[in-house]
C-alpha positions as CSV (number, residue, x, y, z in Angstrom):
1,X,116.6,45.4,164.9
2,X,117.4,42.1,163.6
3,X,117.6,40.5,160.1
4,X,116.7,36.7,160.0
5,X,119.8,35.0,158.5
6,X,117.4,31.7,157.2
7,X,119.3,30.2,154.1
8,X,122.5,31.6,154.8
9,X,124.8,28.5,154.7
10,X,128.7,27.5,155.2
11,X,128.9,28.3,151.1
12,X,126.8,31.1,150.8
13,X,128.6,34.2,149.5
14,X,127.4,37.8,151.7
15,X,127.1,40.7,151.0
16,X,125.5,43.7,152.7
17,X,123.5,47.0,152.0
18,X,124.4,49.4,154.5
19,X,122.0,52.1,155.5
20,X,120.9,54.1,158.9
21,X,117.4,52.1,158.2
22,X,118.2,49.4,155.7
23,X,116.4,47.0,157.2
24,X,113.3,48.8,157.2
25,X,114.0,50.4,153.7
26,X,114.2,46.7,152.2
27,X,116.4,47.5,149.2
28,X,118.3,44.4,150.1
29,X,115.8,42.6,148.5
30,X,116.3,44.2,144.9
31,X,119.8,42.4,144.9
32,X,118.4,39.1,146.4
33,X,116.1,39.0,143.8
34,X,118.4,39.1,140.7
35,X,120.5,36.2,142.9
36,X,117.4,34.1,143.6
37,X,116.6,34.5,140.0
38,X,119.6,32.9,138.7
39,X,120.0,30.3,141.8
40,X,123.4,32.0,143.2
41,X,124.3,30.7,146.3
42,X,125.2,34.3,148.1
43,X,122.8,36.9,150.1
44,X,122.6,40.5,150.6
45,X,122.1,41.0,154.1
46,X,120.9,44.4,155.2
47,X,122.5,46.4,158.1
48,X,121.1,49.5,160.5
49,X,124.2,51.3,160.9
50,X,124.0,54.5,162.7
51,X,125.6,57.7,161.5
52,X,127.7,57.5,164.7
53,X,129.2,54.1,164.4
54,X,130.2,54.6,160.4
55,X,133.6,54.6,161.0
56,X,133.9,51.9,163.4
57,X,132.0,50.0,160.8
58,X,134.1,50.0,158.3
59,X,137.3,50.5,159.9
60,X,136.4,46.2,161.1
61,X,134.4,45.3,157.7
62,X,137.7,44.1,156.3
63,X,138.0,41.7,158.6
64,X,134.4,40.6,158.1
65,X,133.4,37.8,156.2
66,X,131.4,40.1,153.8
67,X,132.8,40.4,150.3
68,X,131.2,43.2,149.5
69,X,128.6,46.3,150.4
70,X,126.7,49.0,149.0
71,X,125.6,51.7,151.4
72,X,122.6,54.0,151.0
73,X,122.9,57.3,149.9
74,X,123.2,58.7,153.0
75,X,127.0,57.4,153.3
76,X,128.2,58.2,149.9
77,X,130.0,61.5,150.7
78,X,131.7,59.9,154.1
79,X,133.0,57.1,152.6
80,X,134.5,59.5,150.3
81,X,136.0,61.1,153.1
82,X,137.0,57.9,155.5
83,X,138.8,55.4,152.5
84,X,141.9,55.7,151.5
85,X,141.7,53.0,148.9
86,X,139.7,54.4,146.1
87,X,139.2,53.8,142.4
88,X,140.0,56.6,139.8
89,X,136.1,57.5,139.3
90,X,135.6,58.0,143.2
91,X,138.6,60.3,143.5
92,X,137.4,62.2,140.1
93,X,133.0,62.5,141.8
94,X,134.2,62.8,145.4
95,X,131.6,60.3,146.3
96,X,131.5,56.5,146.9
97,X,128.8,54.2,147.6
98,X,130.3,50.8,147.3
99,X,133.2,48.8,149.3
100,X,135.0,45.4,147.8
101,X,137.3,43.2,149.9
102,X,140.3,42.5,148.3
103,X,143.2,41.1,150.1
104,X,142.0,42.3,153.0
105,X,141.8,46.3,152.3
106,X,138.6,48.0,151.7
107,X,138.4,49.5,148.1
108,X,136.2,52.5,147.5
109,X,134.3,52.2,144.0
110,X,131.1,53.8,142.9
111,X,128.6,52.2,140.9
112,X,125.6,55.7,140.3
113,X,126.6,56.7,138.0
114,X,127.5,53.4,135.5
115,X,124.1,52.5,136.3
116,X,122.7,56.1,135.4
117,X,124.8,55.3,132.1
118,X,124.0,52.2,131.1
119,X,120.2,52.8,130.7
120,X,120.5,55.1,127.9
121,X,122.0,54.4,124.4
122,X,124.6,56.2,122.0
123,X,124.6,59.2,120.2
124,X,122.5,61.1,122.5
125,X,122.3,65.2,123.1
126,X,122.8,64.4,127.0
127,X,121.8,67.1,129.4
128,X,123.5,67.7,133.4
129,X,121.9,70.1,135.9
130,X,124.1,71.3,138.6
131,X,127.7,69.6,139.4
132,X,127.3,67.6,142.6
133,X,128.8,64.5,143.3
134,X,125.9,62.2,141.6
135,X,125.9,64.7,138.5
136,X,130.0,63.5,137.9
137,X,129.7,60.4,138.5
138,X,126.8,60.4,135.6
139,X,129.1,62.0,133.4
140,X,132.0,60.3,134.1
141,X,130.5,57.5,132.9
142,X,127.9,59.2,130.0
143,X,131.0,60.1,128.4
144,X,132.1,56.4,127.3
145,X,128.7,56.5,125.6
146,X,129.7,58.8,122.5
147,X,127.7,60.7,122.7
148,X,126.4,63.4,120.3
149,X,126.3,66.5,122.8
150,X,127.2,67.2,126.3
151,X,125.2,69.7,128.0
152,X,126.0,71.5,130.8
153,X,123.6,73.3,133.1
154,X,123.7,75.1,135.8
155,X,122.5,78.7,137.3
156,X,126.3,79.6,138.2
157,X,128.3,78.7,135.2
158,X,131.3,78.2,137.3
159,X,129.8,75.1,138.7
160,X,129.1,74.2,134.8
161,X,133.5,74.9,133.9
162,X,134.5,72.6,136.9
163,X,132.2,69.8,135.4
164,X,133.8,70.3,132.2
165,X,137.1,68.7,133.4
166,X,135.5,65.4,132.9
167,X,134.6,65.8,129.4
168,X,137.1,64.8,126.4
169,X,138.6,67.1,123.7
170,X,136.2,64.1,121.3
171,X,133.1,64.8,122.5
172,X,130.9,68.3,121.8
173,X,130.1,70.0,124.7
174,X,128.1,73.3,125.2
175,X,127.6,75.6,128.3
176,X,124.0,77.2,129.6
177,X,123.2,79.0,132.2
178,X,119.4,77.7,132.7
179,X,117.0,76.0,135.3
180,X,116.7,72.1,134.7
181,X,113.5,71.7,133.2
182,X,114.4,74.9,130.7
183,X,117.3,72.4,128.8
184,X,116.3,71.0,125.6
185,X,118.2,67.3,125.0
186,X,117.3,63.5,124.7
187,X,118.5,62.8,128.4
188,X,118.3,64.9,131.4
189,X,120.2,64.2,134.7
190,X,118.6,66.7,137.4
191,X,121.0,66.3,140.1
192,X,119.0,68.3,142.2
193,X,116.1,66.0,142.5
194,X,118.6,63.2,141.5
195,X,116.1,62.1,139.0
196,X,116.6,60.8,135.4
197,X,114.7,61.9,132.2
198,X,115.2,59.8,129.1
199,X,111.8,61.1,126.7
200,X,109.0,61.2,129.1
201,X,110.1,59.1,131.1
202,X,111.5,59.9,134.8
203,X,113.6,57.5,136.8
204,X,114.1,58.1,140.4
205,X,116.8,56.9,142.6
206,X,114.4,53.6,143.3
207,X,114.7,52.6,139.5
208,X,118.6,53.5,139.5
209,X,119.1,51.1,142.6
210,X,117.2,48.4,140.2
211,X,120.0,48.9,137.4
212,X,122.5,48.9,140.1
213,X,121.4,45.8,141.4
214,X,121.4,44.3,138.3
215,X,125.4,45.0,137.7
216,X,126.4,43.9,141.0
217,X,124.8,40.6,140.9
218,X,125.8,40.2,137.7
219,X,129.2,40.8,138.7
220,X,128.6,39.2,142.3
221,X,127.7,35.5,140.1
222,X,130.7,35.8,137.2
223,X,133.3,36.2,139.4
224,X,132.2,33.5,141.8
């Protein structure tokens, strides 16, 4: 299936969300927004890549004239496994669901859980259910927040010590062996259901990609 590449002049910048049914899943146009809002001359373009072809992908997407991509979920665990060139926080989550350009090498970064982070504020009893990928990447980040209490949650309390790793001598932290709606703290991160609970309020992966879109393009339009 096609994308219609109207607007898309010599100057414009692309970009690219990569997904086995991008096109059809229209996030693209959560970024375009954001870049339409501020008049940005660039345009995420979104891409059916098949699970098949991954690798071919993005062993020739250096050598595209796309600056940048963010691939859908289901591609965050093999770009883990296919780049080479990754950033600290990739190597620390084992997941990665963004490549930059940059002289010509692909550079593995992941944006999840800095998104995940930045909607809540300081000095919060933060709560983590279960230790996958999406769960470290939220506390990788959560941590630069200060704040007032780590929780750590899990069924197997093994999973809950490896995730402990990430946390720093600074910042109080506290084991329990409990189901994820059982925790009691200001902010829960199920990473079961990858869903977000700040209050009452639950943020699905939909509302994440929002907050993600907003730092890329944000990023995307300051550095040109």
């Amino acid at each position: 299936m096609g994308y219609p590449v109207e607007m898309i002049g010599r100057d414009t910048a692309l970009y690219s969300l990569i997904g086995v049914n991008a096109i059809e899943d229209a996030y693209a146009e959560i970024f375009n927004k954001h870049l339409i809002e501020k008049d940005f001359n660039a345009k995420v373009m979104p891409l059916n890549i098949r699970e098949d072809d991954i690798g071919f992908f993005i062993n020739g997407f250096k050598d595209s004239k796309i600056k940048e991509a963010y691939f859908s979920k289901e591609y965050w665990q093999t770009l883990y496994e296919l780049l080479e060139d990754v950033n600290d926080e990739v190597k620390v989550c084992g997941m990665c669901d963004t490549i930059k350009v940059i002289d010509k090498q692909n550079i593995g970064e992941v944006y999840y859980g800095k998104a995940c982070a930045s909607l809540i504020e300081e000095n919060m009893r933060v709560a983590i259910y279960g230790n996958s990928p999406t769960a470290k990447s939220f506390l990788y980040n959560v941590v630069k927040k200060t704040p007032k209490l780590v929780i750590l949650a899990d069924m197997i309390v093994e999973n809950c010590l490896e995730m402990s790793i990430i946390i720093p001598d600074t910042i109080s932290s506290d084991i329990q062996r409990t189901e994820a709606n059982s925790v009691d703290a200001d902010i829960v991160y199920d990473s079961t259901s990858q869903t977000l609970k700040i209050g009452d309020n639950v943020l699905n992966y939909q509302d994440i990609l929002e907050k993600i879109a907003q730092i890329k393009t944000k990023e995307w339009i300051e550095n040109g």
